[in-house]
PDBQT receptor file of N, H, CA, C and O in Angstrom, charges set to zero:
ATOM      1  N   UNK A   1      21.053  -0.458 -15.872  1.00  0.00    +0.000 N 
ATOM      2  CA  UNK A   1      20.791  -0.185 -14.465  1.00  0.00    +0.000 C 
ATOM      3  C   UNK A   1      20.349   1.258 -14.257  1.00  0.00    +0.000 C 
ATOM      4  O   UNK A   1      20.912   2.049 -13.500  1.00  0.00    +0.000 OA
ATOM      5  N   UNK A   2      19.470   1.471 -14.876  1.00  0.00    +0.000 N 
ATOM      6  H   UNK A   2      19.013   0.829 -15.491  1.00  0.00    +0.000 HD
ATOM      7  CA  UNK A   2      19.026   3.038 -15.422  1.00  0.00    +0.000 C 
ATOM      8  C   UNK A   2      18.334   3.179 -13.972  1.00  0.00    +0.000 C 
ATOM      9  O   UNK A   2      18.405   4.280 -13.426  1.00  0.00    +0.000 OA
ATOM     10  N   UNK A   3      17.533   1.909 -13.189  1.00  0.00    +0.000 N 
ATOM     11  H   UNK A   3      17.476   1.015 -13.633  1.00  0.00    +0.000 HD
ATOM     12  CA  UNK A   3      16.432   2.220 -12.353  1.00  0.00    +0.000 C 
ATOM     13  C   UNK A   3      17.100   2.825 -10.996  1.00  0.00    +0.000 C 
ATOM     14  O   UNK A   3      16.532   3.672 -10.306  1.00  0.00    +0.000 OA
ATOM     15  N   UNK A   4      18.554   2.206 -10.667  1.00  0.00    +0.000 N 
ATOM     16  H   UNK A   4      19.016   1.518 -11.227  1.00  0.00    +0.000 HD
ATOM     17  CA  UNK A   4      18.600   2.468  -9.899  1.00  0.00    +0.000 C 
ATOM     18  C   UNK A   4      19.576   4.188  -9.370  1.00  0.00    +0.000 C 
ATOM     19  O   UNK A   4      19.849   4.693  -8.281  1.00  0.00    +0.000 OA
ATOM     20  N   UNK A   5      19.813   4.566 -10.751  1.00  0.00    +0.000 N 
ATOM     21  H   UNK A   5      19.591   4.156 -11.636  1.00  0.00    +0.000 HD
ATOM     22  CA  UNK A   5      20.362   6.074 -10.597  1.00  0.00    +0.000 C 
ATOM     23  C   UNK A   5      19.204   7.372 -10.960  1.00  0.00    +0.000 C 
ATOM     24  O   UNK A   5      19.475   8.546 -11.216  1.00  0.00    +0.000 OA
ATOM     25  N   UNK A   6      17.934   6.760 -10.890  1.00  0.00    +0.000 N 
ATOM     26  H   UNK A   6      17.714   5.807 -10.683  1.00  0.00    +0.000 HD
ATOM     27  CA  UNK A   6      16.613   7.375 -10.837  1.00  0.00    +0.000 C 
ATOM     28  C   UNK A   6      16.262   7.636  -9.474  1.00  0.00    +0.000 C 
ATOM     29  O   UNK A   6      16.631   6.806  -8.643  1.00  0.00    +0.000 OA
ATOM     30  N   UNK A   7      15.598   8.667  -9.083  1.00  0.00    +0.000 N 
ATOM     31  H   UNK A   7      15.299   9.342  -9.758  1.00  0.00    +0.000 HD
ATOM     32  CA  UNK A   7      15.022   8.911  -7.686  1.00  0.00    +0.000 C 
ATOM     33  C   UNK A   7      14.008   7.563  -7.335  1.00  0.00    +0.000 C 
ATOM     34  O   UNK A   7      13.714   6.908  -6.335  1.00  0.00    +0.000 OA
ATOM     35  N   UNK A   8      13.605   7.570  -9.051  1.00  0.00    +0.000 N 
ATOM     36  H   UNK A   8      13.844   8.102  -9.864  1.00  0.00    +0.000 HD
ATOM     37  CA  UNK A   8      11.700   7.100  -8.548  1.00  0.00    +0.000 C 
ATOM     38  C   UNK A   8      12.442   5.504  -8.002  1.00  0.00    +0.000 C 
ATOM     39  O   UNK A   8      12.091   4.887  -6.996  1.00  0.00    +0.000 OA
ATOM     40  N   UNK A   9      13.412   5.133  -8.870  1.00  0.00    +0.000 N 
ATOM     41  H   UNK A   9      13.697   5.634  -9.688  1.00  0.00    +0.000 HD
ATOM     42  CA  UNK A   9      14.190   3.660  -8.593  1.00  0.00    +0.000 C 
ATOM     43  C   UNK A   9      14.825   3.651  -7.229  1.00  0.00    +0.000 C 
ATOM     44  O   UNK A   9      14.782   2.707  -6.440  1.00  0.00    +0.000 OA
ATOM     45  N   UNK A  10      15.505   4.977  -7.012  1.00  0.00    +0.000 N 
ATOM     46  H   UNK A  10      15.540   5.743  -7.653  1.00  0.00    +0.000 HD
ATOM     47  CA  UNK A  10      15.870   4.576  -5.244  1.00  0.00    +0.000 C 
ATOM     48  C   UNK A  10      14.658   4.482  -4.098  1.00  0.00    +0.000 C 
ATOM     49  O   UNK A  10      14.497   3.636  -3.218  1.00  0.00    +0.000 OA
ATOM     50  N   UNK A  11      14.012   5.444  -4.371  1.00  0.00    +0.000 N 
ATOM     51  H   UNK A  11      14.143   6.131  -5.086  1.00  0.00    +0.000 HD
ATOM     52  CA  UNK A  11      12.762   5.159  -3.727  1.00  0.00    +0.000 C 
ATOM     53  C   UNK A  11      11.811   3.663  -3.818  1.00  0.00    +0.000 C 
ATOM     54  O   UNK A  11      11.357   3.168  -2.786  1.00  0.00    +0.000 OA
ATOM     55  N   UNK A  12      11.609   3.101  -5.035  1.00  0.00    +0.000 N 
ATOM     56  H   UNK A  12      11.977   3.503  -5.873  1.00  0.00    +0.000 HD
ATOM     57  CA  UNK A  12      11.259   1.781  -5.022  1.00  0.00    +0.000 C 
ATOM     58  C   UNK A  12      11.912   0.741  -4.305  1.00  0.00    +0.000 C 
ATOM     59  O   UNK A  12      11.270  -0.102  -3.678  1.00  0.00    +0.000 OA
ATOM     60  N   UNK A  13      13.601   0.758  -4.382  1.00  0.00    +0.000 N 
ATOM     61  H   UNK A  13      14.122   1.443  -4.891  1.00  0.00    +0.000 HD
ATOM     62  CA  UNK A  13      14.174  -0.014  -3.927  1.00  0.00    +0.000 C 
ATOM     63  C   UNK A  13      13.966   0.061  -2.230  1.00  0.00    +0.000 C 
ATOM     64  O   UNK A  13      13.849  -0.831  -1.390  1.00  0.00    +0.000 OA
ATOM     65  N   UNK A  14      13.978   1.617  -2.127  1.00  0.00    +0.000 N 
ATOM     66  H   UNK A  14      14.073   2.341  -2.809  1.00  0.00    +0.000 HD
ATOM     67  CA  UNK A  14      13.771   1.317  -0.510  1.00  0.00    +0.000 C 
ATOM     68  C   UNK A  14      12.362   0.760  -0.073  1.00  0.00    +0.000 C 
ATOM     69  O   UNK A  14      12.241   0.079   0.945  1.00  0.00    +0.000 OA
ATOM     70  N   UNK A  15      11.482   1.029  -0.757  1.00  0.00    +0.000 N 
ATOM     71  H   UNK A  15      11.580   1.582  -1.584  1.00  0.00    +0.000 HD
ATOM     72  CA  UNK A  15      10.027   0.583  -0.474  1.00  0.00    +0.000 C 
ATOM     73  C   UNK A  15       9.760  -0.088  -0.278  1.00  0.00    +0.000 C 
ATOM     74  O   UNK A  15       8.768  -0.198   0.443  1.00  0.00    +0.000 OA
ATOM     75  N   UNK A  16      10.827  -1.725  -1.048  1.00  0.00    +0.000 N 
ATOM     76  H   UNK A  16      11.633  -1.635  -1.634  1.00  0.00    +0.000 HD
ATOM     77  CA  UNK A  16      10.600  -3.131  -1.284  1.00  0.00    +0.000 C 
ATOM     78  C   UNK A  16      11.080  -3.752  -0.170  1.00  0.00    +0.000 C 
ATOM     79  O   UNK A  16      10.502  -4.585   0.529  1.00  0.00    +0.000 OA
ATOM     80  N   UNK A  17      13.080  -2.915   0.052  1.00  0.00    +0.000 N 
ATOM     81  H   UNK A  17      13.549  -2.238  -0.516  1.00  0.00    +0.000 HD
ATOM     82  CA  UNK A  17      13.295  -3.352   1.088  1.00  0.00    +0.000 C 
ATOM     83  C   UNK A  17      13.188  -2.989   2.553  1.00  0.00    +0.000 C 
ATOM     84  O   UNK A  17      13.981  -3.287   3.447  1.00  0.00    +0.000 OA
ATOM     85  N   UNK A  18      12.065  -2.290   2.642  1.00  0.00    +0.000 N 
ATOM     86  H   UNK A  18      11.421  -2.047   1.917  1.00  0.00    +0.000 HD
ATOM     87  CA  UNK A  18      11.639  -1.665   4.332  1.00  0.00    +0.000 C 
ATOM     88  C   UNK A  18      10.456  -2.906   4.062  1.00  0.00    +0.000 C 
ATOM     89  O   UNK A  18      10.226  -3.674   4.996  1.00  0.00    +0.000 OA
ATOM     90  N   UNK A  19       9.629  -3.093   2.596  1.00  0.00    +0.000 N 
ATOM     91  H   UNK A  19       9.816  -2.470   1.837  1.00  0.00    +0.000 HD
ATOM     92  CA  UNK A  19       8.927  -4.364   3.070  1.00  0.00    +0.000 C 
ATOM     93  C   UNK A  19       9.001  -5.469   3.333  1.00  0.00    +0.000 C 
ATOM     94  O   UNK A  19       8.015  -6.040   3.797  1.00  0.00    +0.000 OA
ATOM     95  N   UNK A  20      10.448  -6.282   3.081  1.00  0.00    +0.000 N 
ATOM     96  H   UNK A  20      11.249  -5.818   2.704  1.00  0.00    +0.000 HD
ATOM     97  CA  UNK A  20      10.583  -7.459   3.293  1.00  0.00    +0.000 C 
ATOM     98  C   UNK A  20      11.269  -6.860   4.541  1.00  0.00    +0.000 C 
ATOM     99  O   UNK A  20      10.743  -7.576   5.393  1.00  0.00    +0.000 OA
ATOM    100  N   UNK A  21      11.797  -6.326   4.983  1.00  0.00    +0.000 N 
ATOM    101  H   UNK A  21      12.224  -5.745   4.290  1.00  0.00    +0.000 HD
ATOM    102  CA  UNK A  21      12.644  -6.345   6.432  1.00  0.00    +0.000 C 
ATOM    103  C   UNK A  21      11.295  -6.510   7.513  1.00  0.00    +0.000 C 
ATOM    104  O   UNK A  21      11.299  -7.312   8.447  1.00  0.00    +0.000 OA
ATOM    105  N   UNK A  22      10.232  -5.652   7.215  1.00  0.00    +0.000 N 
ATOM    106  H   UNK A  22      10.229  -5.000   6.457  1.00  0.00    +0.000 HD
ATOM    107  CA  UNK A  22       8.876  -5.587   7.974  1.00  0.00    +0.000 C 
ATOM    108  C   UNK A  22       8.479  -7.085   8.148  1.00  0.00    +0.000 C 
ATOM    109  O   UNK A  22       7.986  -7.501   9.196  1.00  0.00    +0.000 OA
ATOM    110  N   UNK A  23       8.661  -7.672   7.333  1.00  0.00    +0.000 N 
ATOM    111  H   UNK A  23       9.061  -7.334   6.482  1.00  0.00    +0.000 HD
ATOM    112  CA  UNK A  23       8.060  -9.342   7.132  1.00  0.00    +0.000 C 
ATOM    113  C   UNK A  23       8.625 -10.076   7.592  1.00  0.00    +0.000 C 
ATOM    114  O   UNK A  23       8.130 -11.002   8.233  1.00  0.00    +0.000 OA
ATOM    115  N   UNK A  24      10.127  -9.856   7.371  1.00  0.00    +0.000 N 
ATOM    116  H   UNK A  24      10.529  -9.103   6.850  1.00  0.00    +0.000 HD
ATOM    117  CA  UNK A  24      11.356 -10.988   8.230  1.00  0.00    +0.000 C 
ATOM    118  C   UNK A  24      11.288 -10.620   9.580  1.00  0.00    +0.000 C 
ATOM    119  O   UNK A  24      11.615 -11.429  10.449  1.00  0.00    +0.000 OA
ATOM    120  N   UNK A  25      10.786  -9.164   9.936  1.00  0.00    +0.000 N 
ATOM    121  H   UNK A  25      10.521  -8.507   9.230  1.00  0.00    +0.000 HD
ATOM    122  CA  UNK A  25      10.828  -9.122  11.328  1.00  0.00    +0.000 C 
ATOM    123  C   UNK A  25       9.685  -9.854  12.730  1.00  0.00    +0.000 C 
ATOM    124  O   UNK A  25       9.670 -10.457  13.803  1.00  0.00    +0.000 OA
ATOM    125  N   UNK A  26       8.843  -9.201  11.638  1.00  0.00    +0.000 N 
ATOM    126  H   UNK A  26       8.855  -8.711  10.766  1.00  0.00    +0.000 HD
ATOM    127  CA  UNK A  26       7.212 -10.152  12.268  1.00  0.00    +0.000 C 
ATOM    128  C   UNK A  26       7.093 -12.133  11.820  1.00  0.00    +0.000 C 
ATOM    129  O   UNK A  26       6.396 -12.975  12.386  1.00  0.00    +0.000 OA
ATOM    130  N   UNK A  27       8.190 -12.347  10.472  1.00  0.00    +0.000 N 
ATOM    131  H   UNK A  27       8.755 -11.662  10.013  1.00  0.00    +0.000 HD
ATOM    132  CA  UNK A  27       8.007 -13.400  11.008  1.00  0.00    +0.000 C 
ATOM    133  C   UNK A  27       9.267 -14.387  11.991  1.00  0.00    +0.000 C 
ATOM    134  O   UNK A  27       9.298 -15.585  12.271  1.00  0.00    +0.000 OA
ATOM    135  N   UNK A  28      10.112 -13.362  12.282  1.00  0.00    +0.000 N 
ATOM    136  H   UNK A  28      10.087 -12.389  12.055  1.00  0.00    +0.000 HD
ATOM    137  CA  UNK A  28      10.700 -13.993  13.454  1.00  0.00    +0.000 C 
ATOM    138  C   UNK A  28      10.608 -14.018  14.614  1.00  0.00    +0.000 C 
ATOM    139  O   UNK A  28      11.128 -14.815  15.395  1.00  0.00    +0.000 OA
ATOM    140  N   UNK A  29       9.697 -12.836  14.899  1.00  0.00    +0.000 N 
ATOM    141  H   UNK A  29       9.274 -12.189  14.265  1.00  0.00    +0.000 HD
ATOM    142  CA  UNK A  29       8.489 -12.634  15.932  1.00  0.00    +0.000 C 
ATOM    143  C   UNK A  29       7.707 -13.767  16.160  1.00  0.00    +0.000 C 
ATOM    144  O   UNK A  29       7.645 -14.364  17.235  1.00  0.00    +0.000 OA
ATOM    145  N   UNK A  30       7.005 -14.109  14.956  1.00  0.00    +0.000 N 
ATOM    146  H   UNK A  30       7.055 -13.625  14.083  1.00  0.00    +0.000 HD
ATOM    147  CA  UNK A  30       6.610 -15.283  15.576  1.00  0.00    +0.000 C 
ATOM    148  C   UNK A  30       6.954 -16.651  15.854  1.00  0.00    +0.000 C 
ATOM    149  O   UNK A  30       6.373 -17.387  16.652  1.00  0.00    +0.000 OA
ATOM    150  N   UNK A  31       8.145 -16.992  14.986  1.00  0.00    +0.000 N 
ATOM    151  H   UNK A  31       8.617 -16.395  14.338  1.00  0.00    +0.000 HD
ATOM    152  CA  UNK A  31       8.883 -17.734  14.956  1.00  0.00    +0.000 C 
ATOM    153  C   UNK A  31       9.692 -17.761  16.279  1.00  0.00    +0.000 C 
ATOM    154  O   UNK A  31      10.119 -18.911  16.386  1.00  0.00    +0.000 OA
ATOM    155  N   UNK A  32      10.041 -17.110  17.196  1.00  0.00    +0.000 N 
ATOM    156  H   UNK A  32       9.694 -16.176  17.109  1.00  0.00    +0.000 HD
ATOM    157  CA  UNK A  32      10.569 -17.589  18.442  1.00  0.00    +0.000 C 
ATOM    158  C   UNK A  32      10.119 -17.185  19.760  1.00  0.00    +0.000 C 
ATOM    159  O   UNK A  32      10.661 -17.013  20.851  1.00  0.00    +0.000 OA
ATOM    160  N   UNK A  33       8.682 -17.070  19.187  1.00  0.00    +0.000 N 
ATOM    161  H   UNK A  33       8.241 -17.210  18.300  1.00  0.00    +0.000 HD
ATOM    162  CA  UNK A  33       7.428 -16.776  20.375  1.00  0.00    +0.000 C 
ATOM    163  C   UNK A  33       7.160 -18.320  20.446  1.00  0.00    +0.000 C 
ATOM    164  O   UNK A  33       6.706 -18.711  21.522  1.00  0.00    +0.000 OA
ATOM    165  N   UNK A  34       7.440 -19.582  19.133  1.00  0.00    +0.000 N 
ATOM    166  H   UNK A  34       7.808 -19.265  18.259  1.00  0.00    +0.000 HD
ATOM    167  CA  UNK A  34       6.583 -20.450  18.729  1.00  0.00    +0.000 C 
ATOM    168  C   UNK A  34       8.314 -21.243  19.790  1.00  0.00    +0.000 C 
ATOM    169  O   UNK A  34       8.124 -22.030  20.717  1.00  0.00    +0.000 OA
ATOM    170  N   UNK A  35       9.046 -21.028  19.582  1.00  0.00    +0.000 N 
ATOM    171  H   UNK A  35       9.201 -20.389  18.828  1.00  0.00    +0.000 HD
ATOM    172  CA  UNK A  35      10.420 -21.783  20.126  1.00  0.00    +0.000 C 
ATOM    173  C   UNK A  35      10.730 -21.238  21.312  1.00  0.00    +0.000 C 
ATOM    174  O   UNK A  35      11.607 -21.869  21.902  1.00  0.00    +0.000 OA
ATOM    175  N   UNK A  36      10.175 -19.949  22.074  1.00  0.00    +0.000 N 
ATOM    176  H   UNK A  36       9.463 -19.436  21.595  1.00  0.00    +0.000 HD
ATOM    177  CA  UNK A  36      10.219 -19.984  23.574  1.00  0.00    +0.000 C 
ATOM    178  C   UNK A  36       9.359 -20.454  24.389  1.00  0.00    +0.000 C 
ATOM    179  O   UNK A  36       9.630 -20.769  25.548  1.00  0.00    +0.000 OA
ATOM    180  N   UNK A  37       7.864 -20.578  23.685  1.00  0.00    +0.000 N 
ATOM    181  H   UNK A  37       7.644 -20.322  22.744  1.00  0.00    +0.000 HD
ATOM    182  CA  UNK A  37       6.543 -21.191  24.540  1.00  0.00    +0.000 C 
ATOM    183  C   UNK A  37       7.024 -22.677  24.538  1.00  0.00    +0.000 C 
ATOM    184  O   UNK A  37       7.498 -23.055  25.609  1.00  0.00    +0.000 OA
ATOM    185  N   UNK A  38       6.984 -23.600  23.503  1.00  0.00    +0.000 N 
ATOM    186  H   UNK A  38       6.599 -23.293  22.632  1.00  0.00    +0.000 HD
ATOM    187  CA  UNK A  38       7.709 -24.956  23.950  1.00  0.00    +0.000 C 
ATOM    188  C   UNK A  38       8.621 -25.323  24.710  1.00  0.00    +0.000 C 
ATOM    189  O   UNK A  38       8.638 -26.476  25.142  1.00  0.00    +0.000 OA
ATOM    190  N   UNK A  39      10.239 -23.768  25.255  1.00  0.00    +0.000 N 
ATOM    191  H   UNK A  39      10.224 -22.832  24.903  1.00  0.00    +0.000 HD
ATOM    192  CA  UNK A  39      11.016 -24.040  26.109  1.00  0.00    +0.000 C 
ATOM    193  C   UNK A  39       9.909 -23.463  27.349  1.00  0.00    +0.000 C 
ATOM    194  O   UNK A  39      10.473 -23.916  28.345  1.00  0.00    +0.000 OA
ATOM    195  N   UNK A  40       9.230 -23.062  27.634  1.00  0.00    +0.000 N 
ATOM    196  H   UNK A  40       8.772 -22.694  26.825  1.00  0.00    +0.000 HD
ATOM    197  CA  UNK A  40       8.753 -22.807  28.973  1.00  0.00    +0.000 C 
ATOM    198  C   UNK A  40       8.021 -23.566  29.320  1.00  0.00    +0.000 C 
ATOM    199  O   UNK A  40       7.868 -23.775  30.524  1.00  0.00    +0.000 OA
ATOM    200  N   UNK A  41       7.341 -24.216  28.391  1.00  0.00    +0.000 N 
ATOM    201  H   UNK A  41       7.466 -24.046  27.413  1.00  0.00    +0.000 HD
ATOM    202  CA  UNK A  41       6.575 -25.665  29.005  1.00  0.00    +0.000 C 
ATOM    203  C   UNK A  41       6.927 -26.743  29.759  1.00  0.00    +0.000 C 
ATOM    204  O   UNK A  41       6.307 -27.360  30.625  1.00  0.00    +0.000 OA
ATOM    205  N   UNK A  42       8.609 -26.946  29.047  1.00  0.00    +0.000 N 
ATOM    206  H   UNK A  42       9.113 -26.444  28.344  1.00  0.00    +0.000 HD
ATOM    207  CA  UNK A  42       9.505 -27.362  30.147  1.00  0.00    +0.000 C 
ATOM    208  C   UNK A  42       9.952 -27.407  30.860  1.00  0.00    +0.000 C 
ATOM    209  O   UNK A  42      10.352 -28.428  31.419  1.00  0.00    +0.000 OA
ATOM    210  N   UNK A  43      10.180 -25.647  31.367  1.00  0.00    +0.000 N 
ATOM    211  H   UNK A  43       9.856 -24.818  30.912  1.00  0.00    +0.000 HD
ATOM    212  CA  UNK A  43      10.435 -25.454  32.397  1.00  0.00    +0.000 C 
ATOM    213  C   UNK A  43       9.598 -25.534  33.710  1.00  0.00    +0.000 C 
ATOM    214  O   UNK A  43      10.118 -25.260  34.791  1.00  0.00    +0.000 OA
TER     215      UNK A  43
């Protein structure tokens, strides 16, 4: 676990995970843009 008591390894790790958080965020963005437009249709 050499990578992660390395700078260059903490820095990667954060890199990866600011990118999947970026992705889970936009796709739950769209994901309950897609599940509030079907509840307002009903309404």
């Amino acid at each position: 676990m050499e990578l992660v008591t390395t700078t260059a390894g903490y820095e990667m790790l954060l890199r990866w995970g600011h990118l999947l958080a970026g992705i889970t965020w936009i796709g739950l963005l769209y994901y309950f843009n897609l599940v509030q437009g079907e509840f307002f249709k009903e309404a």
